[in-house]
N, C-alpha and C positions, 0 to 999 in steps of 0.2 A: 478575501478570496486568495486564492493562490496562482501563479503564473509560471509556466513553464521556461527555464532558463539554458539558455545553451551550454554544457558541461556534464562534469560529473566528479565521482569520487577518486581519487588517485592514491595507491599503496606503495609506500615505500619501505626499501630495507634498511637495514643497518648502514649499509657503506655502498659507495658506486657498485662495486664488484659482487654485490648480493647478489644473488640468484634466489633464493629461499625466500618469500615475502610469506610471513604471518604472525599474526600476534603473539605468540609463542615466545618468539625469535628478536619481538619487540619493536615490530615493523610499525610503522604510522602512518595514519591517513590524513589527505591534503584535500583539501578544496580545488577544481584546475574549471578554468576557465577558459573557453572557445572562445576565440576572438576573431571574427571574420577578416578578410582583404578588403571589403567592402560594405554597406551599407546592405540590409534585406530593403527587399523590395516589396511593400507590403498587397498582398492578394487580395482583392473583391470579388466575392462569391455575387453573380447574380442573384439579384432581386427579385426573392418571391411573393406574388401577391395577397397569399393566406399563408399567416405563421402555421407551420407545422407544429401543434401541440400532443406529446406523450401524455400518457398517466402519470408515469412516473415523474412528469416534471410540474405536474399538479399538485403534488402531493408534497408538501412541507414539513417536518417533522422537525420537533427541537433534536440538540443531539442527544441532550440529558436521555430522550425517549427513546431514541435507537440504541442505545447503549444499556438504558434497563431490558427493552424488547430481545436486545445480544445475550445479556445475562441471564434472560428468564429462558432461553432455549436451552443455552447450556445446561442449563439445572436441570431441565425437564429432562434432555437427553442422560445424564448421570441417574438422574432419579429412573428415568426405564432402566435401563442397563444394572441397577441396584437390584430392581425387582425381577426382571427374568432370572438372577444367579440366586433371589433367597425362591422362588416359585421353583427353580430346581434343586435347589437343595432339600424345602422342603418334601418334594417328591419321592426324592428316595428313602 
């Protein structure tokens, strides 16, 4: 699973006095890291007596199969878009 981390991405330039930051230019990207003053204080959500269940969270799917189900839309969509331009071509 994945967990969300305190931070982000940070660009830098060539030299302190950069102003310009882009890859072009040769600028690099850093990992930076939030460090708090102190400890989080971890939140407890009350206690509900019937889990809330979605559909969506019924529904298990490998990823192999969302990723075939991705690529078979695409294809469909190209393959329409194929056919309305030869259905007007052959029109006229």
């Amino acid at each position: 699973s994945y967990t969300v981390m305190p931070g982000g991405l940070t660009r830098i330039g060539q030299d302190e006095r950069s102003f310009m930051i882009s890859n072009q230019t040769g600028a690099k990207s850093k990992d930076t890291w939030v460090i708090a003053s102190e400890p989080e204080r971890m939140v407890h959500d009350e206690q509900v007596d019937e889990p809330v269940s979605r559909e969506a969270d019924l529904i298990s799917l490998p990823s192999r199969v969302v990723e075939n189900l991705f690529w078979m839309g695409r294809y469909a969509e190209r393959a329409e878009a194929a056919l309305r331009i030869l259905r007007t071509a052959f029109m006229m």
